[in-house]
PADREN-961652 format. One record per residue (C-alpha): residue in one letter; chain; y, z, x. Coordinates in pm, 1 decimal. Each point is the difference from the previous one (the first is absolute). Layout:
aa,ch,py,pz,px
A,A,Y,Z,X;
...
***
This chain:
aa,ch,py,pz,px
X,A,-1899.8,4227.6,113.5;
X,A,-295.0,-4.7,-225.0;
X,A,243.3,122.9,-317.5;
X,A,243.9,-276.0,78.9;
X,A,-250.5,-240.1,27.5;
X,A,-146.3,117.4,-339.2;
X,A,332.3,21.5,-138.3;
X,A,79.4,-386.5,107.8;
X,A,-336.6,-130.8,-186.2;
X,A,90.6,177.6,-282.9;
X,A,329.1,-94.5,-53.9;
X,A,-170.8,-352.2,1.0;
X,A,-222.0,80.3,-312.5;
X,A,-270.9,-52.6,224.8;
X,A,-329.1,147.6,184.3;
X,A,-157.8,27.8,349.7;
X,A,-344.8,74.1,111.3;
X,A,-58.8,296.9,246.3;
X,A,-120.3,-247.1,252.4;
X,A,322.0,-188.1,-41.2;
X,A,227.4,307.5,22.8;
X,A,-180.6,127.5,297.1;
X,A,67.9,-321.2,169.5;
X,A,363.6,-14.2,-76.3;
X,A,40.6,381.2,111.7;
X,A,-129.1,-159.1,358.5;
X,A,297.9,-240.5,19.8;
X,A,324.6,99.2,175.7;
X,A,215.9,-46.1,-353.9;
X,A,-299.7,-0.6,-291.7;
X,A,281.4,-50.1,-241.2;
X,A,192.4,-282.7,126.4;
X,A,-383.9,-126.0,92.5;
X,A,-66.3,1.0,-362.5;
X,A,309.1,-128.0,-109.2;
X,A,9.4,-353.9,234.8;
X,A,-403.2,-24.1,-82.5;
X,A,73.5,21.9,-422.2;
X,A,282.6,-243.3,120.7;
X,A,-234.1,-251.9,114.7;
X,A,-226.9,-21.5,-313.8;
X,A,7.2,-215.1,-258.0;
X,A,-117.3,255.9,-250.7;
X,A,-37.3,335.8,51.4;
X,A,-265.8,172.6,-111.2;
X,A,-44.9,283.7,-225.6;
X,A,-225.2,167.0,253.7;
X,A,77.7,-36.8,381.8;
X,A,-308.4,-15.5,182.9;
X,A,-36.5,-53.5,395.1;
X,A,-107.4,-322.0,-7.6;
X,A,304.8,-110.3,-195.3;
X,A,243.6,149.2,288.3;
X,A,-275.4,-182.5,273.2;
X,A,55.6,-366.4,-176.4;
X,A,397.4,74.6,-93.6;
X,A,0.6,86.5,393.2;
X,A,-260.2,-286.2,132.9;
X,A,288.0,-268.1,-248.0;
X,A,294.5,160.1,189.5;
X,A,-171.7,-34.9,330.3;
X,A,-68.2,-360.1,-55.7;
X,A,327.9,-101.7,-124.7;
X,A,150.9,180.1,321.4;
X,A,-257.0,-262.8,202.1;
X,A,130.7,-282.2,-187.3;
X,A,340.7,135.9,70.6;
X,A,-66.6,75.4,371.7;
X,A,162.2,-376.0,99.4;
X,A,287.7,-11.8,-250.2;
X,A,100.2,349.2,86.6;
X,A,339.2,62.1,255.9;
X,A,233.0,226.5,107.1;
X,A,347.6,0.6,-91.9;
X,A,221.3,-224.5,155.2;
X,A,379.5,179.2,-5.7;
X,A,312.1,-205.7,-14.7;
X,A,174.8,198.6,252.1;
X,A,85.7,-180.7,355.0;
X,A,-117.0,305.8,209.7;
X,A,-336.5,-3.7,-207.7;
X,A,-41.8,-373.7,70.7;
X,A,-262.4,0.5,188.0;
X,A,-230.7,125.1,-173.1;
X,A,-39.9,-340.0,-191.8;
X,A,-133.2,-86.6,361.0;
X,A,-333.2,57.3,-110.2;
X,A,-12.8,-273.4,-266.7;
X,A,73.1,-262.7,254.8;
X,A,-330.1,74.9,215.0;
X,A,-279.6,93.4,-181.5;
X,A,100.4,-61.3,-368.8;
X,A,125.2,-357.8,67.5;
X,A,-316.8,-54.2,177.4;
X,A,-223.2,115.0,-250.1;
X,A,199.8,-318.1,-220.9;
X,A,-52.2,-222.5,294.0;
X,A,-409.4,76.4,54.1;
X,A,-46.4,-98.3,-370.3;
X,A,246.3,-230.1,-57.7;
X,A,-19.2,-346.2,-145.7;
X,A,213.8,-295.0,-68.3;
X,A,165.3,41.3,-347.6;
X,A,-25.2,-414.1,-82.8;
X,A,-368.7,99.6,-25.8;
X,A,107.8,169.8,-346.3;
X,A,138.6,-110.9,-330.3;
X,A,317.5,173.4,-165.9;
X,A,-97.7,302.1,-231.3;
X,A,303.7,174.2,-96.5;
X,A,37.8,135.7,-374.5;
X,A,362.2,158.6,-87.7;
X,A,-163.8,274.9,-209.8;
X,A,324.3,163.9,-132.0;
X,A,376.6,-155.8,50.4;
X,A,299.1,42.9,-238.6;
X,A,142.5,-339.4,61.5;
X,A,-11.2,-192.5,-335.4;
X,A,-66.8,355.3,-206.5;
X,A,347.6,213.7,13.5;
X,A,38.7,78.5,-391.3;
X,A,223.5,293.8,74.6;
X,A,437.1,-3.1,-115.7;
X,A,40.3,334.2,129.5;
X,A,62.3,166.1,-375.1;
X,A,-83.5,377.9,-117.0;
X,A,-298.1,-169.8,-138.5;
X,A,-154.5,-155.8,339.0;
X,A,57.8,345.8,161.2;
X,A,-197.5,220.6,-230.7;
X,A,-287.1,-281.1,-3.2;
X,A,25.5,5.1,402.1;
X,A,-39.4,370.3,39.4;
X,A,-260.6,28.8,-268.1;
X,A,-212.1,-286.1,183.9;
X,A,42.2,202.7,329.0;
X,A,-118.9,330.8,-141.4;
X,A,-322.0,-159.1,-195.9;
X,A,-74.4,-183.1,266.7;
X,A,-29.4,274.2,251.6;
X,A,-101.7,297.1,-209.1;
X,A,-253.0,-239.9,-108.1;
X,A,-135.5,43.8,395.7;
X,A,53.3,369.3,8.5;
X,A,-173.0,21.9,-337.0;
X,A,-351.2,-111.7,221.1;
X,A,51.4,271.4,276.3;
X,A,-242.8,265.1,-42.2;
X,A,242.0,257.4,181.4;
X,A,204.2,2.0,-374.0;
X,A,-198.7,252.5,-177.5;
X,A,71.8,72.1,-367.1;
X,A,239.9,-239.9,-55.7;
X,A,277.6,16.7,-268.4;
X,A,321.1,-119.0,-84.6;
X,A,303.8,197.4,131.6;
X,A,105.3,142.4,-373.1;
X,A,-394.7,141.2,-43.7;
X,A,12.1,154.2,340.1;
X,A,343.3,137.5,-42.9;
X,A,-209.8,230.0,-318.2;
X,A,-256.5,90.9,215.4;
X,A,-60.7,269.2,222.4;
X,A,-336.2,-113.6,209.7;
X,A,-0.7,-218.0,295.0;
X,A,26.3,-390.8,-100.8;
X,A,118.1,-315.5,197.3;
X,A,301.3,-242.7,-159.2;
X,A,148.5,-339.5,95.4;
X,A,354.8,-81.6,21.8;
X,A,279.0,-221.5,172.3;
X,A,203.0,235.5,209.6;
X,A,366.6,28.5,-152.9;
X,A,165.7,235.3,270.8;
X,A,-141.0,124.1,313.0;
X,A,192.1,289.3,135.3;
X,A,-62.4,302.4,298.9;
X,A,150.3,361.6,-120.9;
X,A,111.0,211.0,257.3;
X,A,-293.8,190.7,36.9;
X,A,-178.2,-319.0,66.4;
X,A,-220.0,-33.8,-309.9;
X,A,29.9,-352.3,-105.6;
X,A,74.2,-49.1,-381.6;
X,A,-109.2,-364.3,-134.2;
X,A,93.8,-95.8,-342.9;
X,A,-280.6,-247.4,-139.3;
X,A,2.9,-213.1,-330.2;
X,A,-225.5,-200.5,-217.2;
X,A,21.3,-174.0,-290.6;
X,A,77.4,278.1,-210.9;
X,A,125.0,355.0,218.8;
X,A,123.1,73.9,323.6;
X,A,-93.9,320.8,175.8;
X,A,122.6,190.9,287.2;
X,A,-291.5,17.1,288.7;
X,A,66.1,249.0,340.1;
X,A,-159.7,-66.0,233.7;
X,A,-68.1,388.3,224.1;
X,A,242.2,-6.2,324.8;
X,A,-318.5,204.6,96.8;
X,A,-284.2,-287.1,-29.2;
X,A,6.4,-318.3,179.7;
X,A,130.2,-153.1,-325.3;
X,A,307.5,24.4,61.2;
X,A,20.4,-228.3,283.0;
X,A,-175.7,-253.2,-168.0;
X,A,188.5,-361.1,-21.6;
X,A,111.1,-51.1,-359.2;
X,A,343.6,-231.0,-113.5;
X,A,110.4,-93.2,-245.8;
X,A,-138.0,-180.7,-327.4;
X,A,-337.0,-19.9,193.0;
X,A,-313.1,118.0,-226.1;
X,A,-191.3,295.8,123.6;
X,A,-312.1,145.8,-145.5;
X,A,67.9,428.9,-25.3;
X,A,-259.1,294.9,12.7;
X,A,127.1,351.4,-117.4;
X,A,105.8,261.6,-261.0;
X,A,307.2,10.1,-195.9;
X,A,132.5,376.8,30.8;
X,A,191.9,265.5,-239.9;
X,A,361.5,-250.2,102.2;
X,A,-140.0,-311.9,-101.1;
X,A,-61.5,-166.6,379.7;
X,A,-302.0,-165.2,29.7;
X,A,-114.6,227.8,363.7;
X,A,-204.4,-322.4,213.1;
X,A,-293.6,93.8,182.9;
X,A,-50.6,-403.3,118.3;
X,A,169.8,-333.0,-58.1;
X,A,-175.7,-298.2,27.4;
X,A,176.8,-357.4,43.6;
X,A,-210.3,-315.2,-169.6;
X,A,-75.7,-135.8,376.4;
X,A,-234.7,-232.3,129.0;
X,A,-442.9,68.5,5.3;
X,A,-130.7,151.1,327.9;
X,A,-239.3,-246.2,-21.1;
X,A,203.6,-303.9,21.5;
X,A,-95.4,-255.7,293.0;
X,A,77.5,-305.7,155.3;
X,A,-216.3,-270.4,-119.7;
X,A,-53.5,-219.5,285.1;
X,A,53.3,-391.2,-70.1;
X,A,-320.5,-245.1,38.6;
X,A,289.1,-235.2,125.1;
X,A,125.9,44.6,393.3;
X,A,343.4,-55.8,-39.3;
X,A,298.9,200.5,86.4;
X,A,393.2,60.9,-165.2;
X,A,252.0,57.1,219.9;
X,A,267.2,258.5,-160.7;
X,A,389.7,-27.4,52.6;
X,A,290.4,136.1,-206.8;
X,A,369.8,18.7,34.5;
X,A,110.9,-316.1,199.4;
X,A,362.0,-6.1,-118.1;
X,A,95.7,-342.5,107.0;
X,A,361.0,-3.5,-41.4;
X,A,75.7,238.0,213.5;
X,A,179.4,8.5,325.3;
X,A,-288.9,237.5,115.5;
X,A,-306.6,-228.0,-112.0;
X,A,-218.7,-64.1,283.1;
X,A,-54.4,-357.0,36.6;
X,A,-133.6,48.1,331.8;
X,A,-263.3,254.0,-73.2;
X,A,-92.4,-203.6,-352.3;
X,A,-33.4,-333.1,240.7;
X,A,-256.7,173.9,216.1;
X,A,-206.5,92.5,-327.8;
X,A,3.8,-358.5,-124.0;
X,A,-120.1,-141.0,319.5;
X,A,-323.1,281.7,40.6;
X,A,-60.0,-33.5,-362.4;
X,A,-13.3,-411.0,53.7;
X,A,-174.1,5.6,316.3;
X,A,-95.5,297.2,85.0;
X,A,-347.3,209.8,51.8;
X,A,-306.0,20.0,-226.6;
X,A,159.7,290.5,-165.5;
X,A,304.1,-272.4,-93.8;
X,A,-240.8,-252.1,-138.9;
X,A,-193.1,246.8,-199.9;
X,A,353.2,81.6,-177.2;
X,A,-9.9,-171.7,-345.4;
X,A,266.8,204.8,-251.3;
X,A,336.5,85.8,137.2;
X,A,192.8,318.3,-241.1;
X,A,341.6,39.4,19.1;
X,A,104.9,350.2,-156.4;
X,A,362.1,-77.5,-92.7;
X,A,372.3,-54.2,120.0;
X,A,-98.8,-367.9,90.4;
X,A,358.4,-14.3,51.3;
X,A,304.1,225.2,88.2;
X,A,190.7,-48.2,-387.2;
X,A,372.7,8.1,-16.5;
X,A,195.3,325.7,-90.3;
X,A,-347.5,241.7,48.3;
X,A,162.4,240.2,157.4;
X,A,388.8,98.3,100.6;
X,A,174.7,-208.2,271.3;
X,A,-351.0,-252.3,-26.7;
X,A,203.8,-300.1,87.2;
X,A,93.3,94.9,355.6;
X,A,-393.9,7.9,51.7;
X,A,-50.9,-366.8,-101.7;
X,A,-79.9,-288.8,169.7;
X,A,-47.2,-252.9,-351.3;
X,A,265.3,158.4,-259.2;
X,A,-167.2,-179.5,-267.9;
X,A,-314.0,81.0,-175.8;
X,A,-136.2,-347.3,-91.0;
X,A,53.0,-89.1,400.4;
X,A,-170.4,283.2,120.6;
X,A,-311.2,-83.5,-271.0;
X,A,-23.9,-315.2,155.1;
X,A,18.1,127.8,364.0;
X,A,-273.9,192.2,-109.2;
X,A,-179.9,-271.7,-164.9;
X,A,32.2,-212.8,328.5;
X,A,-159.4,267.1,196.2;
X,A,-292.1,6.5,-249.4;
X,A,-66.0,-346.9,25.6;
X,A,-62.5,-30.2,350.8;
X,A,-262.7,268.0,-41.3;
X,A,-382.2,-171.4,22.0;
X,A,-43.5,-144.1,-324.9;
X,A,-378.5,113.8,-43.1;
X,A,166.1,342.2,-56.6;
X,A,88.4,118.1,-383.4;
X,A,281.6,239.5,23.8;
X,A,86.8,219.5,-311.5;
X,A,324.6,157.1,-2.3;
X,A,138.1,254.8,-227.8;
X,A,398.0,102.6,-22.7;
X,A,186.9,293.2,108.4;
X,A,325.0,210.8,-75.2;
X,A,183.4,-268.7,226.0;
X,A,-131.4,-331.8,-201.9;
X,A,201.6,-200.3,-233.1;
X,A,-202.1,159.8,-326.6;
X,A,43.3,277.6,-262.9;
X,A,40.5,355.4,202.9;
X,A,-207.4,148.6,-253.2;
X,A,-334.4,66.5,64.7;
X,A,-233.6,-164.2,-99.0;
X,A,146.9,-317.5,198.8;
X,A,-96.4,-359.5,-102.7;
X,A,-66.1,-263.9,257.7;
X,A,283.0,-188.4,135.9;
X,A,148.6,-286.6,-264.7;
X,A,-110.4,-333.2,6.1;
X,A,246.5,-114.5,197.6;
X,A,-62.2,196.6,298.8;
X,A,-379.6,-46.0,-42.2;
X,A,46.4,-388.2,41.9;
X,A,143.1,51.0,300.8;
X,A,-301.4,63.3,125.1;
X,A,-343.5,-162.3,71.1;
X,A,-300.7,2.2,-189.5;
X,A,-182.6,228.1,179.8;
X,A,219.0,259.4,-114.9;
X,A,2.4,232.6,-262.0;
X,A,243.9,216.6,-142.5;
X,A,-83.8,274.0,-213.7;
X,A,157.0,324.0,-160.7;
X,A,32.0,384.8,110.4;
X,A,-215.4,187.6,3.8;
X,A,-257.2,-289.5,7.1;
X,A,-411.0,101.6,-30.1;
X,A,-186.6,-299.0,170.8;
X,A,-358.8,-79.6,53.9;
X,A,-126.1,-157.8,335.1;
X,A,-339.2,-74.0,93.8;
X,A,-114.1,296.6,-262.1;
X,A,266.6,265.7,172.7;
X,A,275.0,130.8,-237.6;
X,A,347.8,5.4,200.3;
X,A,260.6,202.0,-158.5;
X,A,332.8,-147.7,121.2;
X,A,302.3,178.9,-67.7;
X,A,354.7,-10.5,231.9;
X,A,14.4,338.8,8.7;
X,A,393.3,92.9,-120.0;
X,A,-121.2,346.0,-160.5;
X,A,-65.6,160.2,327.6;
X,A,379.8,90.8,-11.3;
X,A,-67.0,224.1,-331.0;
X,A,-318.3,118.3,128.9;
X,A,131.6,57.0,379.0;
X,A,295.5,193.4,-201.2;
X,A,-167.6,240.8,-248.4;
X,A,-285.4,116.2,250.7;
X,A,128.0,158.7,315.2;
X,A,-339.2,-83.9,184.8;
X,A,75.1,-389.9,-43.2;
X,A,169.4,-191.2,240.1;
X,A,100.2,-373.5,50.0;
X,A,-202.9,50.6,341.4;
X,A,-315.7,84.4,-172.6;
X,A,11.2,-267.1,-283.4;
X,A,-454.2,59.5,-31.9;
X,A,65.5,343.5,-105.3;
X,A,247.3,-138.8,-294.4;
X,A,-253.5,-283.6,-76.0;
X,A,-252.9,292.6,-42.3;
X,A,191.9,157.8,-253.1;
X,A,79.1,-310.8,-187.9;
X,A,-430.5,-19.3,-44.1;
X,A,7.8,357.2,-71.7;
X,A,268.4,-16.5,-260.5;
X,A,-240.8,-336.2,-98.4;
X,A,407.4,-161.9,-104.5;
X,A,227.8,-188.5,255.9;
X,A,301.4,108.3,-72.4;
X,A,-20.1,327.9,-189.8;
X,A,337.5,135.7,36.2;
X,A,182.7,-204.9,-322.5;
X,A,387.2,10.2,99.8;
X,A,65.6,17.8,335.7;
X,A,39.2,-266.0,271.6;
X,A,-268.9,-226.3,-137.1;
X,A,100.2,-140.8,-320.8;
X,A,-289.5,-45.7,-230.2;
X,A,-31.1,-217.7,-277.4;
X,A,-100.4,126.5,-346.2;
X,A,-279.4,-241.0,-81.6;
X,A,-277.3,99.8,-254.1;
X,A,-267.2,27.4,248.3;
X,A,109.2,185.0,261.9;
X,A,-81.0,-237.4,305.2;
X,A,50.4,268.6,312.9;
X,A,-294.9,201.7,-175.8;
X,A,-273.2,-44.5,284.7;
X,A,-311.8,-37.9,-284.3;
X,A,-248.5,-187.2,215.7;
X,A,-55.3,146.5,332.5;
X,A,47.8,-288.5,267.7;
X,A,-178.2,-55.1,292.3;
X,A,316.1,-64.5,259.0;
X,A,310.5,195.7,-121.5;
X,A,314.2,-230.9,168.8;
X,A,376.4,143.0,56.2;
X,A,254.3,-102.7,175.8;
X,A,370.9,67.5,-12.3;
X,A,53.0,308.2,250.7;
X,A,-63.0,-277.6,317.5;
X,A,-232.2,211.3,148.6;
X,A,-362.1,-98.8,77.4;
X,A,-329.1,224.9,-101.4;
X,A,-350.4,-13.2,-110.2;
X,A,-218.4,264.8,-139.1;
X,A,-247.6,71.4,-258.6;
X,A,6.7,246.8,-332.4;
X,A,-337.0,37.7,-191.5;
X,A,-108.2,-344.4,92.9;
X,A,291.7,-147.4,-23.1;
X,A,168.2,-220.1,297.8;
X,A,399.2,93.6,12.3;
X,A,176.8,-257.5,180.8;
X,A,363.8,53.4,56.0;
X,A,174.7,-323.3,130.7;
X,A,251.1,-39.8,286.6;
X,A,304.8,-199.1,-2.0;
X,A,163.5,-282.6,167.6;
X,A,359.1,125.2,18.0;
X,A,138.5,228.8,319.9;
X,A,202.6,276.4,-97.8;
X,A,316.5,-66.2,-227.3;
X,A,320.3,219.0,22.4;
X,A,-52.9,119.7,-331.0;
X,A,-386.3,95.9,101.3;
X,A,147.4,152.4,358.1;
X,A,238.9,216.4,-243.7;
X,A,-271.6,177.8,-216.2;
X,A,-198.0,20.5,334.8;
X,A,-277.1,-254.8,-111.5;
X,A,-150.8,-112.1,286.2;
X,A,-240.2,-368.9,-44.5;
X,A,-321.9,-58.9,143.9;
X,A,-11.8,-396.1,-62.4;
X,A,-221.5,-287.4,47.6;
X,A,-374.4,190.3,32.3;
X,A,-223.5,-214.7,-304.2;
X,A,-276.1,217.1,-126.9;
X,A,-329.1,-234.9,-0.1;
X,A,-268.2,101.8,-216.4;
X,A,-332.0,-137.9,-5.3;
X,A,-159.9,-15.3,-334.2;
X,A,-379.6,-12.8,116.5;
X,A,26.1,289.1,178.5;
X,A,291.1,249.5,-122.3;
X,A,181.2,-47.2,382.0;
X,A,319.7,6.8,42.6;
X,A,186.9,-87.0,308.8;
X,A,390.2,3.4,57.9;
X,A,139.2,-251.6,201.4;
X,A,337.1,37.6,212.6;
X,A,244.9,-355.1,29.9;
***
């Protein structure tokens, strides 16, 4: 163990001090110790000494204390795993309600930090594609270019001359298994593509890659011209991200997917929310900012044989359904909604807010705004995006599942890109600045889209995933979807809580 861990500094064009080493050789894993400490510096040093491991381990600890309230357990969308969201309506939703105060106590502060409404330059020529792509890369190699896990790093045509161990960047091109189960990635930058394998014997080769994501390599290229990986790294998110609590005590209620429209919308369940959230508890009055994820509405034509699923069969009518739902909502609330694969705008991702005449339909305490969307309230940064790539993602990595939408949201912040599989079921637009790209690390991470319902955190960062307000459809009964509607997600931003509340 002492080699390896020698070997791992080294390899990092660092040192260690004896003391240091002899501490790590104490620890159940001294490498991976080493590795998530160097992971939580800002700088590491040329010389490791023990009190630089003591403070990178005295930050962690800290940020884990800060962390202790906002941090839950997954909540699965299956029914038989239902009840484990149990515990969010005791103690969590009490934790809101000890705390809580009226939100009319508090001014609005709500920045829209990043929103493609108003800024769509793209026509969809050759010319907007190789300016999308080339944004993507620079933009995330740019992140993997400050990981200190890239040792000698090169371009992929220097490291295809030489024969010691360097690290390269590329966007993957093809990602394929062979029969022996070595995994062979082909990665490209700007200038030279490279075939990488990943060893069938090393855990490598189960690691999650798709395509036209940008991975960070480690290896040798051998006498055949592969580049042999001994570790990939993916841009991600810091370790030491965390949740920076809100001098203001209010809360934001979360919902997504409400599909008015539809023969399956549930009024009833909807009408119970509207009366709590008007009269309810002190949790209720602390509620100041409503989100809603998406699919505001059901569309028209969205899917085969839609229309024997509708209750309004035209879209305008089932905006302004919506719109008189909104309005009967308190108005002290401000309620931000972004648009989904079943709203009346583009497809393509990145989606602008809904066109002036729907917008007018509704009242002023209402704001409409693109996806993704990267808001600002009370200080937190709320990444809100509907969530439509979880069908690439949930089809390209056998571990993903529409059940388990946090484990897909997790990837999307390791990936550090929304929708990184370009030509599948998520059509993506080719604007200049790639817009998915996840460049500033939020502090809530939002989703909808799968109508499930889960919380959780990943390095500091809250993942909410919202539930729906739509039973089962036939078409959702056929590809053995099953809903778990009308539970809101409440956060409170003074204290990182979350709470989920069943109507």
């Amino acid at each position: 163990m002492r080699q390896k861990l020698l070997e791992f500094i080294a390899k990092r064009g660092t040192l260690i001090t004896p003391d240091a080493a002899e501490y790590l050789l104490r620890q159940t894993d001294p490498v991976d110790h080493l590795a998530h400490v160097i992971e939580g510096m800002q700088q590491v040093p040329m010389v490791i000494t023990l009190q630089d491991i003591m403070e990178a381990e005295k930050l962690a600890i800290d940020a884990a204390a800060r962390l202790k309230v906002a941090e839950r357990p997954l909540v699965l969308a299956p029914r038989t795993e239902l009840a484990d969201s149990q515990r969010y309506h005791g103690p969590a939703m009490k934790t809101i309600a000890r705390t809580a105060e009226s939100s009319t106590n508090y001014e609005d502060d709500l920045i829209v930090l990043r929103d493609i409404t108003g800024h769509s330059t793209c026509e969809g020529n050759l010319d907007d594609f190789s300016k999308y792509f080339l944004n993507r890369f620079r933009v995330l190699s740019g992140m993997l270019r400050m990981r200190k896990d890239l040792p000698s790093l090169v371009d992929i045509a220097k490291a295809k001359r030489l024969t010691r161990e360097v690290s390269v960047i590329g966007m993957v091109a093809e990602a394929r298994v062979t029969k022996n189960g070595h995994k062979i990635v082909d990665l490209e930058d700007e200038m030279d593509r490279v075939s990488v394998l990943f060893p069938a014997s090393t855990p490598l080769a189960q690691a999650h890659i798709v395509t036209d994501q940008v991975i960070g390599v480690v290896g040798t290229v051998n006498s055949k011209g592969l580049f042999v990986a001994t570790n990939s790294i993916a841009p991600d998110i810091p370790v030491n991200h965390h949740f920076p609590r809100s001098t203001d005590n209010v809360s934001i209620a979360f919902l997504s997917d409400t599909h008015v429209g539809s023969k399956s919308f549930l009024g009833d369940r909807w009408q119970k929310f509207q009366t709590w959230i008007s009269d309810g508890n002190e949790v209720a009055r602390s509620i100041k900012y409503v989100i809603v994820g998406g699919d505001l509405v059901d569309g028209i034509g969205v899917y085969p044989r839609q229309d024997e699923d509708l209750a309004i069969d035209d879209i305008y009518a089932q905006y302004e359904a919506f719109a008189e739902l909104v309005s009967a909502l308190p108005t002290r609330l401000r309620i931000v909604m972004i648009p989904g694969n079943h709203d009346a705008v583009r497809p393509a991702e990145p989606q602008p807010a809904l066109t002036e005449g729907v917008r007018k339909l509704f009242p002023s305490n209402v704001l409409c705004v693109g996806n993704p969307c990267l808001l600002k309230i009370h200080g937190v940064s709320i990444l809100a995006y509907h969530g439509r790539s979880m069908d690439d993602l949930v089809s390209a990595i056998p571990s993903l599942s529409y059940a388990r939408p946090l484990d897909a949201m997790r990837e999307m912040l390791r990936m550090r890109h929304l929708a990184p599989i370009y030509g599948g079921r998520t059509p993506i637009a080719p604007e200049a600045q790639d817009l998915l790209v996840i460049d500033q690390v939020p502090d809530i991470f939002l989703t909808g889209h799968v109508h499930g319902v889960g919380v959780s955190e990943y390095r500091g960062v809250t993942l909410i995933n919202s539930s729906a307000w739509q039973s089962q459809t036939s078409y959702q009964k056929m590809r053995n979807l099953e809903p778990v509607p009308a539970m809101v997600p409440i956060m409170n931003l003074s204290t990182g809580a979350v709470a989920v509340k069943e109507f």
